[in-house]
Predicted model as a PDB file, atoms N, CA, C, CB and O in Angstrom, pLDDT in the B-factor column:
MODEL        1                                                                  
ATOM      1  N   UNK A   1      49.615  92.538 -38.756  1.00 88.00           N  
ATOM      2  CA  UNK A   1      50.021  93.837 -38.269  1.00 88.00           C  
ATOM      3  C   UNK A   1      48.873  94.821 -38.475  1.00 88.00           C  
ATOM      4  CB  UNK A   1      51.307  94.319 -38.983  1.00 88.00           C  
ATOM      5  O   UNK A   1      48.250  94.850 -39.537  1.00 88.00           O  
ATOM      6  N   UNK A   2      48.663  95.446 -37.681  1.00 87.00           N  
ATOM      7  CA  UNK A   2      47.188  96.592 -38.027  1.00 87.00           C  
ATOM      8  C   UNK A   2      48.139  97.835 -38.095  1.00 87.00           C  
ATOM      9  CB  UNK A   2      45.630  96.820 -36.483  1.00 87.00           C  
ATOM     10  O   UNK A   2      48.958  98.338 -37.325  1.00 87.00           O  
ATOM     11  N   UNK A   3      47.753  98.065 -39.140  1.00 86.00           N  
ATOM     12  CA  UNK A   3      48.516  99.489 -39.865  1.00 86.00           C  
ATOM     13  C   UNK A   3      47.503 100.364 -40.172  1.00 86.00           C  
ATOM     14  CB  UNK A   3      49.382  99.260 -41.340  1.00 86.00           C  
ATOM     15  O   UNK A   3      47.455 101.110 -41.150  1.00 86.00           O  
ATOM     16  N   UNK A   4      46.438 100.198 -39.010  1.00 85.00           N  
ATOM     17  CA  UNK A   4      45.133 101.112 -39.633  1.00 85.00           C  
ATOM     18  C   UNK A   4      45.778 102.831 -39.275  1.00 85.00           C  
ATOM     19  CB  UNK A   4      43.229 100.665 -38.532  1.00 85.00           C  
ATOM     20  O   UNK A   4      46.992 103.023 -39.210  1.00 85.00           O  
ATOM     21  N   UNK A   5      45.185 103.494 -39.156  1.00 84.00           N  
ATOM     22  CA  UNK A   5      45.640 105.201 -39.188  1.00 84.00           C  
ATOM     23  C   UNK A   5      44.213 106.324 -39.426  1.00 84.00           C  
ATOM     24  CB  UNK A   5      46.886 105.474 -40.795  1.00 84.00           C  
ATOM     25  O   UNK A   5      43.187 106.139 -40.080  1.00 84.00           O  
ATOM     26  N   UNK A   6      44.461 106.993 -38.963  1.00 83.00           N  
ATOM     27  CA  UNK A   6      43.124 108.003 -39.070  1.00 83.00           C  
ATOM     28  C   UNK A   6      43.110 108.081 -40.818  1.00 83.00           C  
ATOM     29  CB  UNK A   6      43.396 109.895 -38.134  1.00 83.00           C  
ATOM     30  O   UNK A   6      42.316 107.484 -41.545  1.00 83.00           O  
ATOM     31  N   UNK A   7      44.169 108.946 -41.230  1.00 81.00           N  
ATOM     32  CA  UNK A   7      44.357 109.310 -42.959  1.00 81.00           C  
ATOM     33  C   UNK A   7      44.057 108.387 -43.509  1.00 81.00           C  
ATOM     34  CB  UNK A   7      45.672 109.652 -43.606  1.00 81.00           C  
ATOM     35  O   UNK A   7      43.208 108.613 -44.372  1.00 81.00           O  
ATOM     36  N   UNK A   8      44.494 106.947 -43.388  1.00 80.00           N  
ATOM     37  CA  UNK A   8      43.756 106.148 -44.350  1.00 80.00           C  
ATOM     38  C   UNK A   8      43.167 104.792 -44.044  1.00 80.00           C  
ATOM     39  CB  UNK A   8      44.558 105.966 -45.370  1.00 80.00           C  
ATOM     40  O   UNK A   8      43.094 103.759 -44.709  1.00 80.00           O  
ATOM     41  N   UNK A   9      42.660 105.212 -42.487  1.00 88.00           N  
ATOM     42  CA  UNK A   9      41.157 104.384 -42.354  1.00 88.00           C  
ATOM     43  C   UNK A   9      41.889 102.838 -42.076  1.00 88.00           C  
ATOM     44  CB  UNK A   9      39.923 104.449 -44.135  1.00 88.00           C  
ATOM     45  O   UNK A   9      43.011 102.748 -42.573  1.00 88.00           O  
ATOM     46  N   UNK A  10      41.490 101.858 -41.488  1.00 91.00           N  
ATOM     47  CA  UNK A  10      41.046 100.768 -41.214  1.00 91.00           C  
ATOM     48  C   UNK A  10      41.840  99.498 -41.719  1.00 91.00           C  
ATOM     49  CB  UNK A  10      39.842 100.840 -41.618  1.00 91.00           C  
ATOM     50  O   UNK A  10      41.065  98.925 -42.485  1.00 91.00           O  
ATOM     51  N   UNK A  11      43.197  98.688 -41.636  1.00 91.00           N  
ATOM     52  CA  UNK A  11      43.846  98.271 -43.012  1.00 91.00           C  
ATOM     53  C   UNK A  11      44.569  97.205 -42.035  1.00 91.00           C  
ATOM     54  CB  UNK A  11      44.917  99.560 -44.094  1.00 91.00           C  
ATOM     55  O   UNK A  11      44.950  97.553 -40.917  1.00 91.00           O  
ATOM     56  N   UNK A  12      44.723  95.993 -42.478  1.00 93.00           N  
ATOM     57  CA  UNK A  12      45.734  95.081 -41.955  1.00 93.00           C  
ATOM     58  C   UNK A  12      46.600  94.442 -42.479  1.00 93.00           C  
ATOM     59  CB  UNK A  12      45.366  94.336 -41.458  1.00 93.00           C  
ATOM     60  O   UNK A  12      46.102  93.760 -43.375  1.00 93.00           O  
ATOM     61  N   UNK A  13      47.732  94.288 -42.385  1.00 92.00           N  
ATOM     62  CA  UNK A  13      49.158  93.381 -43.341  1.00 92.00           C  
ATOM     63  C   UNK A  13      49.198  92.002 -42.461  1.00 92.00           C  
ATOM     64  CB  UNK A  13      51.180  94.365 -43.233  1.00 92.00           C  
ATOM     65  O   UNK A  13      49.368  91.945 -41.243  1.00 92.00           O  
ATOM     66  N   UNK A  14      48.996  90.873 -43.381  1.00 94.00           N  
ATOM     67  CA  UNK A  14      49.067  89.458 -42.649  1.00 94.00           C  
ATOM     68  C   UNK A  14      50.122  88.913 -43.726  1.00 94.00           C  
ATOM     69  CB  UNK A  14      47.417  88.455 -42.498  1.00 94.00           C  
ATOM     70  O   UNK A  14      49.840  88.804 -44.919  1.00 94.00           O  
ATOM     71  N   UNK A  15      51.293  88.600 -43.210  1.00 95.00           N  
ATOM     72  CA  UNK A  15      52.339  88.014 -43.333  1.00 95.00           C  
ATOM     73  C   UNK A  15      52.368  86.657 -42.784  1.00 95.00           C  
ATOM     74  CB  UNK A  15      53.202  88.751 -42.884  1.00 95.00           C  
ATOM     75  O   UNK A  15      52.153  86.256 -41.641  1.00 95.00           O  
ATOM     76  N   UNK A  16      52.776  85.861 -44.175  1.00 95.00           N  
ATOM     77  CA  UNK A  16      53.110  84.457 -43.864  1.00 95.00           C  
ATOM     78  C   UNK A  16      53.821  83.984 -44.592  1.00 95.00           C  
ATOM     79  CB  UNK A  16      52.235  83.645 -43.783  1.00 95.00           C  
ATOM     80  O   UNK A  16      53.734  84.310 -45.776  1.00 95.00           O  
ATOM     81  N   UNK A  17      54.817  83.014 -44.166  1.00 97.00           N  
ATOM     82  CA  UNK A  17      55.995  82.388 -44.025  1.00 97.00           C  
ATOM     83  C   UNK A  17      55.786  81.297 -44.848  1.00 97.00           C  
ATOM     84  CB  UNK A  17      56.387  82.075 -42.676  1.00 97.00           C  
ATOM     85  O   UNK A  17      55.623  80.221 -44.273  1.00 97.00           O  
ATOM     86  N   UNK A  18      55.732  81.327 -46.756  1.00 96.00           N  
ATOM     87  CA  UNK A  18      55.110  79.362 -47.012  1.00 96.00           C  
ATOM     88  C   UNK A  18      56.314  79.158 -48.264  1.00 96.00           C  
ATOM     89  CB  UNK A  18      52.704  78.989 -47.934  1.00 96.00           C  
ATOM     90  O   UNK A  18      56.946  80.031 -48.859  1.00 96.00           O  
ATOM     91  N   UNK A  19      56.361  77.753 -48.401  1.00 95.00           N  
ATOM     92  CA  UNK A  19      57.294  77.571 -49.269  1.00 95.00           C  
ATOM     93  C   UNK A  19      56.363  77.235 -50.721  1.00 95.00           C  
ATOM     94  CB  UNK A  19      58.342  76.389 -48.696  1.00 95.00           C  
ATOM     95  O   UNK A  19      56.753  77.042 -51.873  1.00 95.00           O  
ATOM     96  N   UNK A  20      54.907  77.256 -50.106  1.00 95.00           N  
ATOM     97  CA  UNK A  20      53.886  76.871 -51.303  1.00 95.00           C  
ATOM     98  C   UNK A  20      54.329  78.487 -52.349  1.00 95.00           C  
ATOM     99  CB  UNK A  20      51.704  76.710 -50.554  1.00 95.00           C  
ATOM    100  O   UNK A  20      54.686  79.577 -51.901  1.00 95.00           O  
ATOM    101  N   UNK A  21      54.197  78.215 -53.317  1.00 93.00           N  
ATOM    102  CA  UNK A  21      54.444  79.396 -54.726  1.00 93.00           C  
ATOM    103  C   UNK A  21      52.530  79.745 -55.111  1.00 93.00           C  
ATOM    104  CB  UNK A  21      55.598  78.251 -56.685  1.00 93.00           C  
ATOM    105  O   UNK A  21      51.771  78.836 -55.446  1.00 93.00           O  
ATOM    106  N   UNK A  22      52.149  81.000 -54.982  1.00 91.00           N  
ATOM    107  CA  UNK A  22      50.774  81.264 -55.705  1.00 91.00           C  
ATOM    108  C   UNK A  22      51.129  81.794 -56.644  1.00 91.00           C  
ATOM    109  CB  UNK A  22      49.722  82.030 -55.128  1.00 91.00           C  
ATOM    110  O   UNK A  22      52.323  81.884 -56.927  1.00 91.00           O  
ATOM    111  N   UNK A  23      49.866  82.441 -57.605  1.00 89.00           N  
ATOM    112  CA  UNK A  23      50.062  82.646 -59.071  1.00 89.00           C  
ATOM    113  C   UNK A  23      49.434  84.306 -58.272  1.00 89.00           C  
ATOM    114  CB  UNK A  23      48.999  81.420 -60.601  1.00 89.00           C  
ATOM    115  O   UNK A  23      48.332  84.846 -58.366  1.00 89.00           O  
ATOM    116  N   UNK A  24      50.673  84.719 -57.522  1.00 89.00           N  
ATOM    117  CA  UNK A  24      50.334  86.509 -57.277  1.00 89.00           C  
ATOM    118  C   UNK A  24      51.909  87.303 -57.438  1.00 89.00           C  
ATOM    119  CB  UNK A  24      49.572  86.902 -55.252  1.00 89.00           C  
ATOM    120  O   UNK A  24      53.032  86.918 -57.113  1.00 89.00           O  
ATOM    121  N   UNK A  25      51.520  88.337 -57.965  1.00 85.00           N  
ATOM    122  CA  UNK A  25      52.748  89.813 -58.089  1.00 85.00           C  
ATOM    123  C   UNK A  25      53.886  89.435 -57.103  1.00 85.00           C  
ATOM    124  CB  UNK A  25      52.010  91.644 -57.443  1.00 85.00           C  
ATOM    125  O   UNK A  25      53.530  88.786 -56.120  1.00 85.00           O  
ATOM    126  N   UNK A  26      55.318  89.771 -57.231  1.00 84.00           N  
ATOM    127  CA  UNK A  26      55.759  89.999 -56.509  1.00 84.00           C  
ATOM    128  C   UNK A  26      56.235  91.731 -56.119  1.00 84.00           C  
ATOM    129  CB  UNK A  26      56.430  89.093 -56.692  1.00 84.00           C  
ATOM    130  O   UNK A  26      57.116  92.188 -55.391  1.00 84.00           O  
ATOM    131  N   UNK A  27      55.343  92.278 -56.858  1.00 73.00           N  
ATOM    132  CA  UNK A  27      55.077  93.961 -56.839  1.00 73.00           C  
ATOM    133  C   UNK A  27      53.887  93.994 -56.862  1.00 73.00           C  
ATOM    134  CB  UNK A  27      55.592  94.917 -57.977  1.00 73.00           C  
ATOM    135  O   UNK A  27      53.075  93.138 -56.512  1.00 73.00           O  
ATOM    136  N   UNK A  28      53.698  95.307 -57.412  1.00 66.00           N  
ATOM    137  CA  UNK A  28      52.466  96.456 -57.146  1.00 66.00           C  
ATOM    138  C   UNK A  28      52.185  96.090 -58.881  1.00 66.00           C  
ATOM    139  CB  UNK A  28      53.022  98.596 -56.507  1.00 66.00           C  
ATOM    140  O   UNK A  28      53.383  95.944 -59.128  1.00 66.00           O  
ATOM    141  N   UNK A  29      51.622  95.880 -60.010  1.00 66.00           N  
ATOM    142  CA  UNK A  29      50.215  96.408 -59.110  1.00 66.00           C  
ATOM    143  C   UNK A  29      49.341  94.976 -58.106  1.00 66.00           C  
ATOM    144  CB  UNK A  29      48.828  97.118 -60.585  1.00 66.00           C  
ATOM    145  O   UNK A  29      49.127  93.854 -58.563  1.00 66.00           O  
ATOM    146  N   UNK A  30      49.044  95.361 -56.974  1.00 73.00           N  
ATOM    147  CA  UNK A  30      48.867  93.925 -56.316  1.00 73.00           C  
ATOM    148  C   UNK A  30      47.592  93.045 -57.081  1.00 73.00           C  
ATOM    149  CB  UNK A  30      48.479  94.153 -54.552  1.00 73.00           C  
ATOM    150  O   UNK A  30      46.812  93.327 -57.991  1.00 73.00           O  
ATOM    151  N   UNK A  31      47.768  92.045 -56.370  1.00 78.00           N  
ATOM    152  CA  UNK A  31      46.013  91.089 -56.866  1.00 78.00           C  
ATOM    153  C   UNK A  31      44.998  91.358 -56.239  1.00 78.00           C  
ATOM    154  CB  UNK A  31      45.836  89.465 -56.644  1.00 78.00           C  
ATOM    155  O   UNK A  31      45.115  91.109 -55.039  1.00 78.00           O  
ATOM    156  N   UNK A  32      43.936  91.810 -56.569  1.00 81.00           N  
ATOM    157  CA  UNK A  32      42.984  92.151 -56.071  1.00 81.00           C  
ATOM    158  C   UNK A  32      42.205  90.644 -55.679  1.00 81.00           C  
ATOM    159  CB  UNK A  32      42.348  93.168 -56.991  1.00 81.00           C  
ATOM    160  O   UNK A  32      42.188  89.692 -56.459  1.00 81.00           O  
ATOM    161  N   UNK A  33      41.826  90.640 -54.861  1.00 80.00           N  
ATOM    162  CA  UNK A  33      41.271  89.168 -54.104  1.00 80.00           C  
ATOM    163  C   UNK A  33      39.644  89.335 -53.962  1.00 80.00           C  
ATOM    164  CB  UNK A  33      42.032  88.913 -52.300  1.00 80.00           C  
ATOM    165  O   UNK A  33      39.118  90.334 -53.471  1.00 80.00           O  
ATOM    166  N   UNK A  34      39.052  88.394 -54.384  1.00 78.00           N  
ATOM    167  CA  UNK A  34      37.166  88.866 -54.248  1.00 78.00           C  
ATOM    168  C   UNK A  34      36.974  88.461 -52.629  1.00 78.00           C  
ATOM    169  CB  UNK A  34      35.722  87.589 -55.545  1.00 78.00           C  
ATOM    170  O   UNK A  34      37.858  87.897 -51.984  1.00 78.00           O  
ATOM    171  N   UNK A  35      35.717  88.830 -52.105  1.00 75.00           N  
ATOM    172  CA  UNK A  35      35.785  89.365 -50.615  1.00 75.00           C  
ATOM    173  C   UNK A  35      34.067  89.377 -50.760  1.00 75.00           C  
ATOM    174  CB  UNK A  35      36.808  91.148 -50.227  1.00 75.00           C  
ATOM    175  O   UNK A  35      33.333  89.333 -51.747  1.00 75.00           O  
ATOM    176  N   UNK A  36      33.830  89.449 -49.471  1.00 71.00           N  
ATOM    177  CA  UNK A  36      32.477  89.693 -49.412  1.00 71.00           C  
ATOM    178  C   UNK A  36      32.223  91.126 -48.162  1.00 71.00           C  
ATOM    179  CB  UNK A  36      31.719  88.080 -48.960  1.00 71.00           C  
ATOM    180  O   UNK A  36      32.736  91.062 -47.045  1.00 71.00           O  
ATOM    181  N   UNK A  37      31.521  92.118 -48.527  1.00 75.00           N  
ATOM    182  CA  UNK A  37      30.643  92.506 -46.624  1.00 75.00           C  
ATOM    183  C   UNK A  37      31.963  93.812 -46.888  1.00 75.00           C  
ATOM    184  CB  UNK A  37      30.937  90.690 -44.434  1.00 75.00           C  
ATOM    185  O   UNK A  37      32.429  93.790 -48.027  1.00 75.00           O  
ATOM    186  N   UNK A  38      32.505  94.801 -46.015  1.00 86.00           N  
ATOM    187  CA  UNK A  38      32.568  95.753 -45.999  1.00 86.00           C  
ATOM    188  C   UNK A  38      34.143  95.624 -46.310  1.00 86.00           C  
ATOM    189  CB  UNK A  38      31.924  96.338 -44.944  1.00 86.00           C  
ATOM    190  O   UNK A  38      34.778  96.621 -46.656  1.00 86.00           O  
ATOM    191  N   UNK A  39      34.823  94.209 -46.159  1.00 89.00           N  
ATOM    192  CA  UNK A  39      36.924  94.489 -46.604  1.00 89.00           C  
ATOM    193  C   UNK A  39      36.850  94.363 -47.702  1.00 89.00           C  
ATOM    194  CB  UNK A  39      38.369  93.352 -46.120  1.00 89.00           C  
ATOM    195  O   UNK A  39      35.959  93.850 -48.379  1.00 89.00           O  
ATOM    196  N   UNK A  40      37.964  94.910 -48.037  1.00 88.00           N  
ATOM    197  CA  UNK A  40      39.081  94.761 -49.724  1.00 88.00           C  
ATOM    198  C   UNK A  40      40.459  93.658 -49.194  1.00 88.00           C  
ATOM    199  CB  UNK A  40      40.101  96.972 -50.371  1.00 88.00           C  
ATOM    200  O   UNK A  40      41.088  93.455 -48.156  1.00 88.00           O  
ATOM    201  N   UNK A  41      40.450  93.314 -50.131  1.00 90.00           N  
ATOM    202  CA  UNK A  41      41.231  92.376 -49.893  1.00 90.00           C  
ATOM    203  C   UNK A  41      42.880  92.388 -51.512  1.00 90.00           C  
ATOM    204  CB  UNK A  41      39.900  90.870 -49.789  1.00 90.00           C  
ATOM    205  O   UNK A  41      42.634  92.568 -52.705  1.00 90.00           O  
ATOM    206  N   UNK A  42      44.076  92.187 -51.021  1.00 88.00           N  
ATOM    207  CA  UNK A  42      45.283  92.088 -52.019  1.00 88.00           C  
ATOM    208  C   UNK A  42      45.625  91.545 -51.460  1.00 88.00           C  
ATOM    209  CB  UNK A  42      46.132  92.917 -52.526  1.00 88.00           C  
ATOM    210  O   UNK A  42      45.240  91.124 -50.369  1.00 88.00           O  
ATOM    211  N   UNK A  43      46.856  91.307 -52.304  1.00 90.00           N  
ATOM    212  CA  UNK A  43      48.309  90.307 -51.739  1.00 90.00           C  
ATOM    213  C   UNK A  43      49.134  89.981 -53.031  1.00 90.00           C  
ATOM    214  CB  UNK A  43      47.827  88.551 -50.924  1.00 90.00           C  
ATOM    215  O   UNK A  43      48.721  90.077 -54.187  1.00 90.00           O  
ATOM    216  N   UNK A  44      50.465  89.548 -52.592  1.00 91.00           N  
ATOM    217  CA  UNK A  44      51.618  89.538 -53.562  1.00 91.00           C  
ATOM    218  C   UNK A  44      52.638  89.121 -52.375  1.00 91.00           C  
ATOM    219  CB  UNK A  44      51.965  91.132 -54.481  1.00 91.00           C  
ATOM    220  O   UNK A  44      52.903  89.392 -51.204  1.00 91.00           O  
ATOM    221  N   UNK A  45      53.033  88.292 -53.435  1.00 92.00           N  
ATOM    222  CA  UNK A  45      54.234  87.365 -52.674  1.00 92.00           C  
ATOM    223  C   UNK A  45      55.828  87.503 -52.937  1.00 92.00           C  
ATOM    224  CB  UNK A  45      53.973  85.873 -53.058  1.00 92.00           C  
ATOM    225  O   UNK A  45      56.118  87.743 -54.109  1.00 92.00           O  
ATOM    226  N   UNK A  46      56.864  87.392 -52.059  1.00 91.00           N  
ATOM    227  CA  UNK A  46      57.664  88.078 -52.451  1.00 91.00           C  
ATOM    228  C   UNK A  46      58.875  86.587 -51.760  1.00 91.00           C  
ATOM    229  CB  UNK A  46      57.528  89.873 -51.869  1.00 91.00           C  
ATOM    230  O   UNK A  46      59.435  86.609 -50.664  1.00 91.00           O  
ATOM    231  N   UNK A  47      58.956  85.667 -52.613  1.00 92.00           N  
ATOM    232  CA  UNK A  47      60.398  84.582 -52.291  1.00 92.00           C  
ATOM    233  C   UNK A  47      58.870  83.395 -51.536  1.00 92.00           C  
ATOM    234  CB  UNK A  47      62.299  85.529 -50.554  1.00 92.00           C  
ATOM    235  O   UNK A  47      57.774  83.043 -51.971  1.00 92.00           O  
ATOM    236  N   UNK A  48      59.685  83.140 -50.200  1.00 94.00           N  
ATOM    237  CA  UNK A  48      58.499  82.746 -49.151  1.00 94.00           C  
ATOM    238  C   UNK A  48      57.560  83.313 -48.579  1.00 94.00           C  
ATOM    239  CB  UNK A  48      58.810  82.394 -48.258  1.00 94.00           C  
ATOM    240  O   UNK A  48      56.586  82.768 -48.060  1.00 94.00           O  
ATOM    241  N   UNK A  49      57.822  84.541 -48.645  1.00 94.00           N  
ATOM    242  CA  UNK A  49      56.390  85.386 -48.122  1.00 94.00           C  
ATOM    243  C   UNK A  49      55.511  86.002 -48.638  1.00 94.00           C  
ATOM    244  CB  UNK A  49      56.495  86.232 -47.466  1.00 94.00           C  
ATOM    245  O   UNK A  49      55.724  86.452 -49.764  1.00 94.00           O  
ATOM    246  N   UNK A  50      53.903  86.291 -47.835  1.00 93.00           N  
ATOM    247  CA  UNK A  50      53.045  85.766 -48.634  1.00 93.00           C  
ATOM    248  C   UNK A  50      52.345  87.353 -47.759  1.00 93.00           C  
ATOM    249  CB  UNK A  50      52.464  83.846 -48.554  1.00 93.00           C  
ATOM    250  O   UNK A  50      52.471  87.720 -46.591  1.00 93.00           O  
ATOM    251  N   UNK A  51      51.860  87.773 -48.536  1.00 91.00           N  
ATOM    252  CA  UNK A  51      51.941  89.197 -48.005  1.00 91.00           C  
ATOM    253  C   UNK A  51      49.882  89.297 -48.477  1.00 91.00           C  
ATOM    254  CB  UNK A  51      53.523  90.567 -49.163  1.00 91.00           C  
ATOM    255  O   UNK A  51      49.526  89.060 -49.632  1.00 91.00           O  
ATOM    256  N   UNK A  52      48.996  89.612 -47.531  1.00 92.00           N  
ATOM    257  CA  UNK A  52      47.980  90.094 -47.993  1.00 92.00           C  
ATOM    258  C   UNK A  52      47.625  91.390 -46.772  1.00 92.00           C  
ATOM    259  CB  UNK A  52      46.901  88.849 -48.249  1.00 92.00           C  
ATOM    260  O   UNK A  52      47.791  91.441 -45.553  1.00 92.00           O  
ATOM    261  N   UNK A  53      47.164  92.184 -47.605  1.00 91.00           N  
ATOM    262  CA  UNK A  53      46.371  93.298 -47.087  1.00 91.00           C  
ATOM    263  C   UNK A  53      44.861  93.676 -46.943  1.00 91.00           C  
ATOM    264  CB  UNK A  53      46.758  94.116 -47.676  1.00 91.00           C  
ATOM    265  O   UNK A  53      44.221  93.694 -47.995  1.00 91.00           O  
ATOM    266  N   UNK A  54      44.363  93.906 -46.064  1.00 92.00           N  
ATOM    267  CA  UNK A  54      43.086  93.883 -45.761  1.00 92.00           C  
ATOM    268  C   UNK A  54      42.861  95.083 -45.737  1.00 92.00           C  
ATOM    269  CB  UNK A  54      42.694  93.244 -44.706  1.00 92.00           C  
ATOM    270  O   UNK A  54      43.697  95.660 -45.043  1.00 92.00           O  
ATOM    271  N   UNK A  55      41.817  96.012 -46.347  1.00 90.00           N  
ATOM    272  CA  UNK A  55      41.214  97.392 -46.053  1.00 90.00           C  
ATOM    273  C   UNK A  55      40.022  96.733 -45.543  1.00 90.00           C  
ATOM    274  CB  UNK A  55      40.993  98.558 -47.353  1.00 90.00           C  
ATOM    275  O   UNK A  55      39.588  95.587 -45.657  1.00 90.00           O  
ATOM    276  N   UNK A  56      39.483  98.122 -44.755  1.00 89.00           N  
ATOM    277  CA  UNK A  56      37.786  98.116 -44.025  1.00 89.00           C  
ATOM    278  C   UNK A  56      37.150  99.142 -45.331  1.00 89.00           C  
ATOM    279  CB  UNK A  56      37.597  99.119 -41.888  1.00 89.00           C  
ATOM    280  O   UNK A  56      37.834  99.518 -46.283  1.00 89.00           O  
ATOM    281  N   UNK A  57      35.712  99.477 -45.122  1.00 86.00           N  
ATOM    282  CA  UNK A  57      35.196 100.237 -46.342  1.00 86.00           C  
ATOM    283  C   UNK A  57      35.618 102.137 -46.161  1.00 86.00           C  
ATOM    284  CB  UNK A  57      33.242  99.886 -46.376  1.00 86.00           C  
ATOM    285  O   UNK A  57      35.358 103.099 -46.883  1.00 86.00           O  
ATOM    286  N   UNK A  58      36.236 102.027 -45.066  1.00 87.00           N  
ATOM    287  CA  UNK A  58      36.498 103.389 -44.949  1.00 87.00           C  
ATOM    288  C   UNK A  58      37.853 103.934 -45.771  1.00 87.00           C  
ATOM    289  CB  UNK A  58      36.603 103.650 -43.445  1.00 87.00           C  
ATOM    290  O   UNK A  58      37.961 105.123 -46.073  1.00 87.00           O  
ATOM    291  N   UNK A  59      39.116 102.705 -46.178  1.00 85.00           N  
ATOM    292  CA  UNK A  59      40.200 102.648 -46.782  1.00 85.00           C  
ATOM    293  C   UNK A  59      39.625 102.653 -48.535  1.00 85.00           C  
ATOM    294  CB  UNK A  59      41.067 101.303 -46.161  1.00 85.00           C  
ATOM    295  O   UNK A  59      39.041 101.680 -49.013  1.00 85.00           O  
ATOM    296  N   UNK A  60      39.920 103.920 -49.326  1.00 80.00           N  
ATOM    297  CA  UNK A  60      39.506 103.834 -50.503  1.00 80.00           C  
ATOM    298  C   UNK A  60      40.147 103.239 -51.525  1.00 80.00           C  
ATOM    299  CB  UNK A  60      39.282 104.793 -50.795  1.00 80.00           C  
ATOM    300  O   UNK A  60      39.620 102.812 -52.553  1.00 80.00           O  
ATOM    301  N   UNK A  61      41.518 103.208 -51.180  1.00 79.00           N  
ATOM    302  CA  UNK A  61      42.743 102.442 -52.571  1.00 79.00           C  
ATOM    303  C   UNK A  61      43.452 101.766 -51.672  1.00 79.00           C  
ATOM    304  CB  UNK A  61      44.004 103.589 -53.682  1.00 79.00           C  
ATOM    305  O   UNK A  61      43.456 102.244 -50.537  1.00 79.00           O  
ATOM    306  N   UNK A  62      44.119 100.681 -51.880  1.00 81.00           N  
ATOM    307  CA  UNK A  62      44.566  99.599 -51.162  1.00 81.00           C  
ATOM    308  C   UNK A  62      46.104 100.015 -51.872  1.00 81.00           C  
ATOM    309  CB  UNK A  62      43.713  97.931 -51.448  1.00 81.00           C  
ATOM    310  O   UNK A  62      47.114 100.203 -51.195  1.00 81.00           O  
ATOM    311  N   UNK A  63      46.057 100.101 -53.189  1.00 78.00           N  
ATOM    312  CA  UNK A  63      47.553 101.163 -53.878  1.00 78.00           C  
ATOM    313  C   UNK A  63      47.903 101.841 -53.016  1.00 78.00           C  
ATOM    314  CB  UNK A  63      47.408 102.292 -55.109  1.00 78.00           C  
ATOM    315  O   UNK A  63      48.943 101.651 -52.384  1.00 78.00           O  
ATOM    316  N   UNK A  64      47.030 102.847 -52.806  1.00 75.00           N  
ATOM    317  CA  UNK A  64      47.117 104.013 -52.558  1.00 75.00           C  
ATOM    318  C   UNK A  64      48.016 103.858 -50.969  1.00 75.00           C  
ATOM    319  CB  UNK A  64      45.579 104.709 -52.658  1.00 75.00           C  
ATOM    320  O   UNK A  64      49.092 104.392 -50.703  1.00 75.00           O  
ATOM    321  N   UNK A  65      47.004 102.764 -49.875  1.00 75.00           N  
ATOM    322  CA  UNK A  65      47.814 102.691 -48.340  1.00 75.00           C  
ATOM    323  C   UNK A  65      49.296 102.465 -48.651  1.00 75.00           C  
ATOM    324  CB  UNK A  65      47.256 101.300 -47.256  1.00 75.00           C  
ATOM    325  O   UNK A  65      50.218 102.950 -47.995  1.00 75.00           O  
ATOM    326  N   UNK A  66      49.430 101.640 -49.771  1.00 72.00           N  
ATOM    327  CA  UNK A  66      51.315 101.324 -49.998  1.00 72.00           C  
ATOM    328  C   UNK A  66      52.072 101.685 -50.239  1.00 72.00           C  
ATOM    329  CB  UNK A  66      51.883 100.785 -50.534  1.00 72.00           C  
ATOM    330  O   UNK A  66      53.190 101.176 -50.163  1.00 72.00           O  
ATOM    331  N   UNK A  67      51.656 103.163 -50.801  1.00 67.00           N  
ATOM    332  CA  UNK A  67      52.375 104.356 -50.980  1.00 67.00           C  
ATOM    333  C   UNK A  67      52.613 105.373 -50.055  1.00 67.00           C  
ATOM    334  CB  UNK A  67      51.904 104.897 -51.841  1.00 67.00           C  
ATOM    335  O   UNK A  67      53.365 106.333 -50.224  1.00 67.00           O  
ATOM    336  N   UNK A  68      51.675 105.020 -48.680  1.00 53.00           N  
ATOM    337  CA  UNK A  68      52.256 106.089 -47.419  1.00 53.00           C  
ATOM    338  C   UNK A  68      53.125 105.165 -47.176  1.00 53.00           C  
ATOM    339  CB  UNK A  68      51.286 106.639 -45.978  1.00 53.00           C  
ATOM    340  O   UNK A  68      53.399 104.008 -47.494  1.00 53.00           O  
ATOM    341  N   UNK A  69      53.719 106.588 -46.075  1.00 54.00           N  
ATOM    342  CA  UNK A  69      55.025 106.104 -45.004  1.00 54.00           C  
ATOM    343  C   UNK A  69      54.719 104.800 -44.005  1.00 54.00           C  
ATOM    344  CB  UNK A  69      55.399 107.484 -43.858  1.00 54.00           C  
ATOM    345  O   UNK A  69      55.670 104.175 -43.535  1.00 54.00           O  
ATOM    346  N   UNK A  70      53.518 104.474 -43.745  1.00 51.00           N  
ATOM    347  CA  UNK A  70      53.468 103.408 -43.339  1.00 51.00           C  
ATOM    348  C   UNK A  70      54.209 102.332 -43.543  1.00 51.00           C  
ATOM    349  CB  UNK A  70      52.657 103.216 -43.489  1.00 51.00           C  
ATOM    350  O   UNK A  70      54.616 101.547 -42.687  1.00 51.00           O  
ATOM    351  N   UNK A  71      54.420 102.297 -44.968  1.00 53.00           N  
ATOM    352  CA  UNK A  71      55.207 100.906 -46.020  1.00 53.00           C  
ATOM    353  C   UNK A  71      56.919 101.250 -46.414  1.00 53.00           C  
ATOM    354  CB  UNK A  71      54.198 100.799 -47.951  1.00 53.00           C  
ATOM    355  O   UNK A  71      57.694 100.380 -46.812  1.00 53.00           O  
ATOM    356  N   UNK A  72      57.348 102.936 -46.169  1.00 46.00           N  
ATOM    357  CA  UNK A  72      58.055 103.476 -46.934  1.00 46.00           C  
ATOM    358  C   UNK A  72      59.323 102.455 -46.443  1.00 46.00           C  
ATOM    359  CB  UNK A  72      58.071 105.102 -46.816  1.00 46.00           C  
ATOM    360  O   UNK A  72      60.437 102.564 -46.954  1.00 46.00           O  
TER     361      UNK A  72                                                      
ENDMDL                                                                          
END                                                                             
């Protein structure tokens, strides 16, 4: 889903469907994921779904996007 927005810049939610279990949050505060080149990268899983978020370098807190109305 591209949930990018002028206010907070550049950001994508990739949702997937797995019955595999990772060792991530099923809240906030999320996992920060290492990355290379200009994205941020989280995610936290919630039952089967597998939730990561992508910022570009223009998005400053990846917290911070999950707290607009975007997510509300």
């Amino acid at each position: 889903l591209d949930v990018s927005s002028r206010r907070h810049g550049t950001a994508y939610l990739v949702v997937i469907k797995t019955a595999r279990r990772y060792s991530l949050p099923a809240h906030r505060p999320l996992r920060k994921l290492t990355s290379s080149g200009q994205w941020s990268l989280a995610a936290w899983q919630q039952g089967e779904m597998l939730f990561v978020l992508v910022g570009g370098s223009d998005v400053r807190s990846l917290d911070a996007l999950l707290q607009s109305p975007l997510f509300g």
